[in-house]
C-alpha distance (Angstrom), angle and dihedral (degrees) to the residues before:
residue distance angle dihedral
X1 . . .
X2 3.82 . .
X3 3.76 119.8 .
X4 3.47 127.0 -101.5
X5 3.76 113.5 -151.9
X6 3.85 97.5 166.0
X7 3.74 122.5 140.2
X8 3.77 119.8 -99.9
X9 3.81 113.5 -135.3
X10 3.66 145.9 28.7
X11 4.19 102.1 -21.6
X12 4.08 125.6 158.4
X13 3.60 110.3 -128.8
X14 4.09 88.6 179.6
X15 3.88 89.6 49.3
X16 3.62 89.4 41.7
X17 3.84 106.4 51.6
X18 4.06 89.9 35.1
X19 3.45 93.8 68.9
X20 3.78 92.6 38.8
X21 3.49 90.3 52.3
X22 3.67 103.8 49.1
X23 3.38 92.8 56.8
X24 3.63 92.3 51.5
X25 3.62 106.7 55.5
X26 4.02 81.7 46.2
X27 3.81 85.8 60.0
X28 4.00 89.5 41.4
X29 3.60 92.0 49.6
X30 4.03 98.2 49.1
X31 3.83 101.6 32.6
X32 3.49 116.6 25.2
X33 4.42 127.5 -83.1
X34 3.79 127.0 -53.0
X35 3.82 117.2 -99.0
X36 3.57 98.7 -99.4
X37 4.07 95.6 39.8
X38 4.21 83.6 57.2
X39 3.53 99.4 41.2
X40 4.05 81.7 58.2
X41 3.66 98.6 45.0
X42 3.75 87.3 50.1
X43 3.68 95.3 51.6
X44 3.44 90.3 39.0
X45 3.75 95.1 59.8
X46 3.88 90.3 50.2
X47 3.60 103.0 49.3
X48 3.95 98.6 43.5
X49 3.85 98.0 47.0
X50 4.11 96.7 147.3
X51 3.52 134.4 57.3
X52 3.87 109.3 -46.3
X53 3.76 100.2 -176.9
X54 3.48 91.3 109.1
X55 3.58 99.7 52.3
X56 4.16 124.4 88.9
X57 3.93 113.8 -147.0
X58 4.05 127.3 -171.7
X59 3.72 122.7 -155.2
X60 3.70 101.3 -152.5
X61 3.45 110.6 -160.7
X62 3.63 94.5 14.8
X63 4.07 98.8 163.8
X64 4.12 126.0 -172.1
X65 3.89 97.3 -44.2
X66 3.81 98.9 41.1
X67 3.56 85.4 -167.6
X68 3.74 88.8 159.9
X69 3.25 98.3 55.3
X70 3.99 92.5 47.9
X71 4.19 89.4 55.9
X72 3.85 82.2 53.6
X73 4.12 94.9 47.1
X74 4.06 85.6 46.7
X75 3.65 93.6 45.0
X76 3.70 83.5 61.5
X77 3.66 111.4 -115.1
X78 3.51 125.6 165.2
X79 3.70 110.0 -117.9
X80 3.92 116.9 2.2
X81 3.84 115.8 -163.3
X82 4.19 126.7 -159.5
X83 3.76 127.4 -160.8
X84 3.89 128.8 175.9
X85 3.78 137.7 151.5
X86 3.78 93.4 -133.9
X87 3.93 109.5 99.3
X88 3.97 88.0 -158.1
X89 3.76 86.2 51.4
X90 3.62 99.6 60.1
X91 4.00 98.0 35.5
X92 3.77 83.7 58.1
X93 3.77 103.1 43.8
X94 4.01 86.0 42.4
X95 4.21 91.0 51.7
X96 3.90 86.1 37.4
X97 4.10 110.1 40.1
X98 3.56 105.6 30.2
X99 3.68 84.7 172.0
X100 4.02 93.2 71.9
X101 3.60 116.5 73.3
X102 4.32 92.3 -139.6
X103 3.98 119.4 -177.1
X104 3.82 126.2 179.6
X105 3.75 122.0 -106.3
X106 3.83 152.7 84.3
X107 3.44 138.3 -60.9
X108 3.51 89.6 -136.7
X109 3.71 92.7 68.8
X110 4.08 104.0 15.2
X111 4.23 104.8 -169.4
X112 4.04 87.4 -131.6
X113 4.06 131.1 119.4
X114 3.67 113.2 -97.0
X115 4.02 101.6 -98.5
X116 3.85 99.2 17.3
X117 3.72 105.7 131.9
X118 3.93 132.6 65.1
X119 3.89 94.3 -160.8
X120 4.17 118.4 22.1
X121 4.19 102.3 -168.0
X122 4.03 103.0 -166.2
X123 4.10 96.8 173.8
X124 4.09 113.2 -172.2
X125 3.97 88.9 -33.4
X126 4.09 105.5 107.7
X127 3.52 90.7 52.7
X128 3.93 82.4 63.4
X129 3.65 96.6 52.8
X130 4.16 136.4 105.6
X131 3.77 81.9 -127.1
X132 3.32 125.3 23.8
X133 4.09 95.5 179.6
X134 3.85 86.3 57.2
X135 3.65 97.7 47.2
X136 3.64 90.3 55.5
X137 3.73 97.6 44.4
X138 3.80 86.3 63.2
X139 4.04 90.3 45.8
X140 3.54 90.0 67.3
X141 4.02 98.6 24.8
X142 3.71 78.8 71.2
X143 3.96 98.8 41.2
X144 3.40 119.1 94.9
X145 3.40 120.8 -123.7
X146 3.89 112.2 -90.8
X147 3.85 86.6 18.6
X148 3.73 123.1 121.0
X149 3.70 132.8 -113.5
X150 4.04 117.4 -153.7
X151 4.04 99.8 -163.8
X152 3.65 122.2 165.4
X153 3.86 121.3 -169.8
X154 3.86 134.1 175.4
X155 4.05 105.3 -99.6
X156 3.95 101.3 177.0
X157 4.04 79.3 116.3
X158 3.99 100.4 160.6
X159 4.14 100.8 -4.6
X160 3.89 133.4 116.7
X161 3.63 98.1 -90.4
X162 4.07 93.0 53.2
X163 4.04 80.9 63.0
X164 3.72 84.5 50.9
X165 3.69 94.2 50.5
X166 3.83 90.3 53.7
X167 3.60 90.2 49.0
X168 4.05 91.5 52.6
X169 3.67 85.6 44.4
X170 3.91 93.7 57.3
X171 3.84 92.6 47.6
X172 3.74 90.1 51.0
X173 4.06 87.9 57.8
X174 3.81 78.0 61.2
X175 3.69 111.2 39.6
X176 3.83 114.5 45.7
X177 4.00 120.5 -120.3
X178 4.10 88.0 -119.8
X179 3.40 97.1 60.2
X180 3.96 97.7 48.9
X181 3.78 93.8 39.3
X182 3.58 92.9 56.5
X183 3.40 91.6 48.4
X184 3.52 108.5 40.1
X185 3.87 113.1 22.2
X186 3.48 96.7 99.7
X187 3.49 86.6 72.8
X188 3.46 102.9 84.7
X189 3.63 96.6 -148.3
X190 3.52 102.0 48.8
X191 3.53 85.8 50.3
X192 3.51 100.2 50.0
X193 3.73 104.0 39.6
X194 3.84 114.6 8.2
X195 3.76 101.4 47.7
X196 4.04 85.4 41.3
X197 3.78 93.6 62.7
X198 3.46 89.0 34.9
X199 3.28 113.9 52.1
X200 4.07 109.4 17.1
X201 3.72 118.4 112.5
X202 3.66 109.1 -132.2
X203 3.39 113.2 44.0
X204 4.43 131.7 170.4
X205 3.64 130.0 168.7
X206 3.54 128.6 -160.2
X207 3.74 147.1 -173.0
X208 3.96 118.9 -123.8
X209 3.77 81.8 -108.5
X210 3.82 93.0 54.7
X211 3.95 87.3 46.9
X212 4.01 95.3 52.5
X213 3.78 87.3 42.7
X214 3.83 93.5 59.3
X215 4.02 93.1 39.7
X216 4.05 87.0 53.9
X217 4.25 93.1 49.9
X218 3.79 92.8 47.5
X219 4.07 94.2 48.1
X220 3.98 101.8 -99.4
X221 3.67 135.1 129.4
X222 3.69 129.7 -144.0
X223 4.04 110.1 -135.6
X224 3.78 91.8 163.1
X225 3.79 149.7 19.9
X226 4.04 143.8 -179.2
X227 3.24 136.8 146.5
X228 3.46 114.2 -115.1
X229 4.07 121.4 -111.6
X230 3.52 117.2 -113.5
X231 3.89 88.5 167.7
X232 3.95 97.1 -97.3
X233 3.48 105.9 150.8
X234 4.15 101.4 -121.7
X235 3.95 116.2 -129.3
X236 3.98 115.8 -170.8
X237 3.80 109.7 -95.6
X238 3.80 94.9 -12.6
X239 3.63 83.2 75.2
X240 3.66 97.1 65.5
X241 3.68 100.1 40.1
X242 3.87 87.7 58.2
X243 3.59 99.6 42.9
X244 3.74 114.5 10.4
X245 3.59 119.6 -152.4
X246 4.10 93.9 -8.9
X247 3.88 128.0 -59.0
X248 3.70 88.7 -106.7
X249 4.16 112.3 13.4
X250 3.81 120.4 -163.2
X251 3.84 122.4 -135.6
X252 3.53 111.0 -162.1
X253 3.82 102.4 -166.2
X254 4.18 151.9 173.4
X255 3.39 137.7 -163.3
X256 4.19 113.3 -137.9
X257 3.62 89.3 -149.0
């Protein structure tokens, strides 16, 4: 079973990922893109090599900086859709990206045709969901058949830094979110990765295993898999014990029909 490590109690997602958010598309803008973000833009750019005007994408998840769904919009495909729970989230990306056509809801219940999209990108969002099952029921409800799902999850299910996760999460039952982002978010990876684990509400971690297991119930197939490189130099067995299947583990998937 994968572990939750959520917070119990009254927490503000929309609060929560605002502030997070802000702060990283200032660090995106003046440095270069988070990890994750380039990982996708460089996978991206090597899987959709043709003309993609014809092709409908949905960033799930897509939160403040929809960076995502920007690499999709420059990458030229036809219609690129944006969904996030976060009210700030979509006013912004609406003001910001006129370009993606944003609305305001869950992934749990996603207000889209059953097989709309060619490409669903869900990046480090399920993980942050009530129900993670649900959430990617409606990732490939609304995947056509023979599309492709991007889906990254954390996978550190069971390792050495899932024990220091817990540990962060403890502190931050202690230390209020204010006080650290004030102080720290300028540095772009405590923003982006320490006060994330630390501080965000809803919170599940799975093995690979787990991952595969969930893609199987809810009618997807795995064609590929990698952890993605957050410039950890990899040691034989060590590796694993530290950091499981991958901090963040991308599921490139398909539905057969």
């Amino acid at each position: 079973m994968p572990a939750d490590l959520s917070f119990r109690g009254a927490r503000s997602t929309d609060r929560f990922y605002t502030r997070i958010h802000e702060s990283m598309l200032v660090h995106a803008t003046q440095k270069a893109l988070p990890p994750g973000k380039r990982f996708f833009l460089k996978w991206l750019q090597a899987k959709f090599t043709g003309s993609n005007s014809g092709l409908a994408v949905l960033d799930a998840g897509c939160g403040g900086h929809a960076l995502n769904a920007l690499s999709c919009q420059q990458q030229g495909f036809g219609e690129v859709h944006a969904i996030d729970l976060n009210r700030d989230a979509v006013e912004r990306v609406r003001q910001a990206c006129p370009g993606i056509a944003i609305v305001r809801g869950s992934l749990m219940s996603m207000p889209y045709a059953d097989a709309r999209f060619d490409l669903v990108v869900c990046a480090g969002v399920a993980h942050h969901t009530p129900d993670v099952g649900r959430s990617m029921a409606e990732i490939f409800r609304v995947l056509k058949p023979g599309g492709t799902a991007y889906i990254s999850i954390y996978s550190f299910h069971k390792s050495g830094f899932e024990y220091f996760v817990r540990g962060l999460r403890q502190l931050g039952h202690v230390v209020p979110f204010d006080a650290i982002h004030r102080a720290f978010s300028g540095i772009t990876f405590v923003n982006n990765f320490i006060l994330d684990h630390m501080y965000v509400p809803v919170l599940w971690v799975f093995s690979a295993d787990e991952v595969r297991a969930v893609i199987a119930q809810c009618g997807g197939r795995v064609t590929a898999e990698y952890p993605i490189d957050y410039g950890i130099p990899s040691v034989p067995g060590l590796s694993r014990l530290l950091f499981g299947d991958g901090l963040i583990r991308v599921y490139e998937c398909t539905k057969d029909r």
